[in-house]
C-alpha positions in Angstrom: 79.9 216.1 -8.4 76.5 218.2 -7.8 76.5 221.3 -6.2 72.5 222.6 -5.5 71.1 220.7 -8.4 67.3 220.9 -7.1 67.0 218.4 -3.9 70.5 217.4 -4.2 72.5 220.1 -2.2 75.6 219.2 -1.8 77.7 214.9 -3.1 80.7 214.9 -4.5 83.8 212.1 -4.9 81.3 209.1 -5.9 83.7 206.3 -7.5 80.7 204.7 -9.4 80.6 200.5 -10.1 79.0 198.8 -12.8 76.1 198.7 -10.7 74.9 201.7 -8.4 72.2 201.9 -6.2 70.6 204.9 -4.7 68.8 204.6 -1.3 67.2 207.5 1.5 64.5 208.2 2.6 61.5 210.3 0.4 62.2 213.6 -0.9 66.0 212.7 0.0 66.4 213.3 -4.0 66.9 210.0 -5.4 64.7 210.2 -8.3 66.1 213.4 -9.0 69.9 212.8 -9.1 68.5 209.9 -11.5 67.3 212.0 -13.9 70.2 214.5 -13.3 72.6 211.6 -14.6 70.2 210.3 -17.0 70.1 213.5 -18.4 73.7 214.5 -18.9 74.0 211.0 -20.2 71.4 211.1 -22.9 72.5 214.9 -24.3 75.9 213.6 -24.7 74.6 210.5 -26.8 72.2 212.4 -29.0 75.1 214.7 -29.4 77.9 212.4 -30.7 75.5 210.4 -32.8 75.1 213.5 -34.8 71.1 213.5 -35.5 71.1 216.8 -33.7 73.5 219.2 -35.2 73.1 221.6 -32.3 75.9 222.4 -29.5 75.8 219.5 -26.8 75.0 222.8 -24.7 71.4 223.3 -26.3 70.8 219.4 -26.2 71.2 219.0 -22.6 69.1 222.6 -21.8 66.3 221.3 -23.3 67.0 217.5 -22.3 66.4 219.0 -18.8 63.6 221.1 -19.8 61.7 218.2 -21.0 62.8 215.8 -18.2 62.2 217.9 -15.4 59.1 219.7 -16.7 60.0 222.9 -16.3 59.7 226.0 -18.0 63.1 227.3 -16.8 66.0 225.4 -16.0 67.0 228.0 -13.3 63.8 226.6 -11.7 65.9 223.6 -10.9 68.6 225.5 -8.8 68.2 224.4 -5.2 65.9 226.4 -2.9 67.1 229.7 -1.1 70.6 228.5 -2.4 72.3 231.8 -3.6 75.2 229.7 -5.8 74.8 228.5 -9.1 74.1 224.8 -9.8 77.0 222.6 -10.9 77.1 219.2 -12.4 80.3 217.4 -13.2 80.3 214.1 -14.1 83.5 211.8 -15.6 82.9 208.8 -17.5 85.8 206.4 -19.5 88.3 209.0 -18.3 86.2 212.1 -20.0 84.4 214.6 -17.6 81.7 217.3 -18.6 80.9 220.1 -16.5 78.0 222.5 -17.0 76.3 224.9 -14.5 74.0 227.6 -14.6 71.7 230.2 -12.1 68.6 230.5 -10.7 67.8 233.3 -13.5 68.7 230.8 -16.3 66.3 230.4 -19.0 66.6 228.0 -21.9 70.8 228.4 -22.0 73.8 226.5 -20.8 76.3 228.6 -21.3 79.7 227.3 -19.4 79.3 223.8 -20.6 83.4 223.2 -21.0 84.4 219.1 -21.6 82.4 216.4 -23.8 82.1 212.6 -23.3 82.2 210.3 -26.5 79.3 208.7 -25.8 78.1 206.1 -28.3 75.5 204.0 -26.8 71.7 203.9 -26.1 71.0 204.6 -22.8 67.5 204.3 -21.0 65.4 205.1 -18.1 63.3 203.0 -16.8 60.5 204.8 -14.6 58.7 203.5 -11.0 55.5 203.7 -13.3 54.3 201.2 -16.2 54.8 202.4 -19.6 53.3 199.9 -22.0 49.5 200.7 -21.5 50.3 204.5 -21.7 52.5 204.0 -24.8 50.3 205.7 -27.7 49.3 208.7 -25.0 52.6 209.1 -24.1 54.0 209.6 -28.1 50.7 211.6 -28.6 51.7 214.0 -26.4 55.2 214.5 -26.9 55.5 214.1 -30.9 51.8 215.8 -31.7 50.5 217.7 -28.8 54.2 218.9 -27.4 52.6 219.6 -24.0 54.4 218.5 -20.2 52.8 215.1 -18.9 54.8 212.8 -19.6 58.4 213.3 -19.1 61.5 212.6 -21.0 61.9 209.6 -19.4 58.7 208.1 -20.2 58.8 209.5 -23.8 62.9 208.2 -24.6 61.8 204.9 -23.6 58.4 204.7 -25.3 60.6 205.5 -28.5 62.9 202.7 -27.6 60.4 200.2 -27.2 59.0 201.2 -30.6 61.6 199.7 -32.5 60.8 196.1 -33.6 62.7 193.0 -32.4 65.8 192.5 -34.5 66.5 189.2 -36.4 69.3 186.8 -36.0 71.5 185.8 -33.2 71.8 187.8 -29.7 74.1 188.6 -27.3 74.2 185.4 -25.3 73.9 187.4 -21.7 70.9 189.1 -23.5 69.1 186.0 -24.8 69.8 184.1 -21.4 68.1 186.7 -19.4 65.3 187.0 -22.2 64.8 183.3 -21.2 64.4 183.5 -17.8 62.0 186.9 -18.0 59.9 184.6 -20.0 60.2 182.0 -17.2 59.2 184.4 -14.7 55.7 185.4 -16.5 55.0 182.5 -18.0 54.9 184.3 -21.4 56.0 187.5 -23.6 54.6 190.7 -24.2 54.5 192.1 -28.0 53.7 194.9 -29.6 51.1 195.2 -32.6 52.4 197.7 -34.7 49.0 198.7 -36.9 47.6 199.5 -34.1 50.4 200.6 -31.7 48.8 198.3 -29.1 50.6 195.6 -26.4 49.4 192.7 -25.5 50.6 189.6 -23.7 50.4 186.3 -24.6 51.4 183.3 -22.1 53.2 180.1 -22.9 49.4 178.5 -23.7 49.4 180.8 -26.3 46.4 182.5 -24.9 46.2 186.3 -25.9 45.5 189.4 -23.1 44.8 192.7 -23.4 47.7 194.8 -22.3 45.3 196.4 -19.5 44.3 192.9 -18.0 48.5 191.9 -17.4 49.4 192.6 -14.1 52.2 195.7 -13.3 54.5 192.9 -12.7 54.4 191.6 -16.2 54.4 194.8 -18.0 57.6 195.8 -16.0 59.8 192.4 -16.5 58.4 193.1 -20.2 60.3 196.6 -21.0 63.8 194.7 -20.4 62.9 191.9 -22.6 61.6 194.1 -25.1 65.1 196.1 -25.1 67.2 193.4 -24.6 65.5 191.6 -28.3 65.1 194.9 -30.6 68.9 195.6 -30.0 68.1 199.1 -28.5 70.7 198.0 -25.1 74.5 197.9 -26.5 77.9 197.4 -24.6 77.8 201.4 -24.1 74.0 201.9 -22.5 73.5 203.0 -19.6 70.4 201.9 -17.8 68.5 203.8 -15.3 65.3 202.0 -13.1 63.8 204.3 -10.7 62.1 202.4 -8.2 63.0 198.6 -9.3 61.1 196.8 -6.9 57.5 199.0 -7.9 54.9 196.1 -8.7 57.0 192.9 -8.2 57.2 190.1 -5.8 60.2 189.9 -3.8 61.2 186.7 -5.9 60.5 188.5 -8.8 62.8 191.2 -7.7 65.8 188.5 -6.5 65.0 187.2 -10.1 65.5 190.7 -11.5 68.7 191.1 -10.0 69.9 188.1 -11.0 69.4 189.3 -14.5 70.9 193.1 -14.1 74.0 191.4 -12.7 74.7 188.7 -14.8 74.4 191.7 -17.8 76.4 193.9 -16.4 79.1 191.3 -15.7 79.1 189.8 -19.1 78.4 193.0 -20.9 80.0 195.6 -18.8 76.6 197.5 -19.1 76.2 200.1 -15.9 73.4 200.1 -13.9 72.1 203.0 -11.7 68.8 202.1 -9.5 66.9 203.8 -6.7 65.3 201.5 -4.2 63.0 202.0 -0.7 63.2 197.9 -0.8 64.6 195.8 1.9 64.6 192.9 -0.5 66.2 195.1 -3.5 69.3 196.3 -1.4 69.9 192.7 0.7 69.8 190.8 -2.9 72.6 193.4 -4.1 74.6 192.8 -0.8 74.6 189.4 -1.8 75.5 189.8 -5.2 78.3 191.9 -3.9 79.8 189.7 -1.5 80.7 187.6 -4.8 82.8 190.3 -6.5 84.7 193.4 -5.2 84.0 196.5 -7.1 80.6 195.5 -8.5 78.3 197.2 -6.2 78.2 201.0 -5.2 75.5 201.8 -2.4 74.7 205.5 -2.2 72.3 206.5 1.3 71.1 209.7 0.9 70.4 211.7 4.2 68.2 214.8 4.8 70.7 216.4 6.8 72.8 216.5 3.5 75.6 213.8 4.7 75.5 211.3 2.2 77.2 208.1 2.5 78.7 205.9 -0.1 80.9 202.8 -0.2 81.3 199.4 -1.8 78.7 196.9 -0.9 81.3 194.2 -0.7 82.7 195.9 2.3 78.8 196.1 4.2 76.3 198.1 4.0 76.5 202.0 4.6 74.0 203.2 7.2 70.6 203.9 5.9 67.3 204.1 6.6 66.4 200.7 4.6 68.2 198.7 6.9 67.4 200.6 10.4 63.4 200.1 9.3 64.1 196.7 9.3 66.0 196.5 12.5 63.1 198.2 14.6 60.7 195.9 12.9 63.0 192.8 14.1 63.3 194.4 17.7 59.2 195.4 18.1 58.8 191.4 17.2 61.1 190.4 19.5 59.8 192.8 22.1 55.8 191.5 21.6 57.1 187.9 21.7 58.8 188.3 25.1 
């Protein structure tokens, strides 16, 4: 549930699947109920893992701070709303519930609930990562200035951890396989000088800079799915899936993020403006009841939601595509 949480006024009762996509139109608040969950879910794993000794109440203040960039967290409280934000969210049976005012500073206060959370969970932004990765740690771990969001830093982090030895989850190596399929190569990191660079299946070396958007994006899954960062208990967010890939690519992608989360009961959340992105998951859907949950976001603040395996919920995606199909029709006749 999210009462006034910044562009999201007002959606509540969302029975969530193992994979969840989120679809409006822009400034519908997508990207930002994303982060919302992203969030909540990352200060309740840095909480329970016990590297931070403080109150889960502190974690998740500054875990907004940092992922929103702002300077106040009451800066996030939807705009002229007069009640307080409120974020509930339940996961394996355990809810959490926090909210605050506009005049909050740097304190949750009524944070009541906790969810043993155990795994590593990631966010995956619309924008590539790999050739900002040194900046991005620069400016987080030495300069400690906004730029680059929590989202963008988490996940730099993740991808710094080497590729771990020894045998791998077989849902992870099989989609590691066909990733490598798909561009023709892999991307590694050198870590003396903190630099990416791709080399293809001829062995030939690139420069991170020269690898097409496409390459660089399929890269960040392979490169979690090999270092062991991704567990049974992640949670992975991709804002934007279908940024800088081909629509097989994407179908391919899919492919991947389903067979995962079947096998490994990993949840997905995604945010799309793709007619390829949400027609691939319908099909996916059709196979299995349950396993896609379609969220449409509407301006006017009626949000639909339903499984995918019982058709897709109006949205704007879909009625793009329609009018496209009819103008065709209307030229050819």
């Amino acid at each position: 549930m999210v009462n006034n949480f910044g562009k999201v006024a007002n959606l509540s009762n969302v029975q969530c699947s193992n994979i969840n996509v989120l679809v409006g139109e822009n400034s519908t608040g997508k990207t930002f109920l994303l982060k919302a969950l992203y969030s909540a879910v990352r200060a309740q794993e840095d909480f329970w893992r016990g590297e931070d000794k403080r109150p889960v109440a502190d974690i998740l203040a500054e875990k907004l701070k940092w992922t929103f960039q702002v300077e106040r967290i009451g800066d996030l409280v939807t705009k002229p709303a007069k009640e307080p934000l409120r974020f509930s969210m339940l996961l394996n049976d355990e809810e959490m519930k926090y909210g605050f005012s506009k005049d909050a500073t740097s304190k949750i206060i009524n944070l009541t609930g906790g969810i043993s959370k155990d795994g590593n969970s990631v966010f995956i932004p619309s924008k590539e990562v790999l050739s900002l990765y040194s900046i991005i740690l620069k400016s987080r771990e030495i300069d400690k200035v906004f730029g680059f969001d929590d989202t963008y830093y988490d996940l730099a982090k993740a991808l710094r951890i080497s590729p771990s030895r020894g045998k791998n989850y077989s849902a992870f190596a099989s989609a590691r396989e066909k990733v490598r399929n798909i561009i023709d190569g892999r991307v590694h990191l050198d870590e003396g000088s903190g630099k990416w660079y791709y080399k293809n299946n001829k062995s030939q070396k690139i420069t991170i800079g020269a690898t097409s958007e496409g390459i660089k994006k399929l890269s960040i899954l392979d490169r979690l799915l090999s270092n062991g960062y991704l567990t049974k208990n992640s949670i992975v967010f991709i804002d934007e899936l279908e940024a800088a890939l081909h629509p097989r690519a994407i179908c391919d992608f899919l492919d991947m993020i389903a067979a995962i989360s079947e096998v490994m009961g990993i949840q997905f959340f995604i945010t799309t403006h793709s007619y390829f992105v949400i027609k691939k998951l319908y099909l996916i859907a059709m196979k299995q009841k349950s396993l896609v949950t379609c969220v449409s976001l509407k301006e006017d603040g009626n949000h639909i939601y339903g499984d995918l395996y019982d058709g897709m919920p109006d949205n704007s995606i879909i009625d793009v595509s329609i009018d496209l199909y009819k103008q065709e029709i209307d030229e050819v006749l």
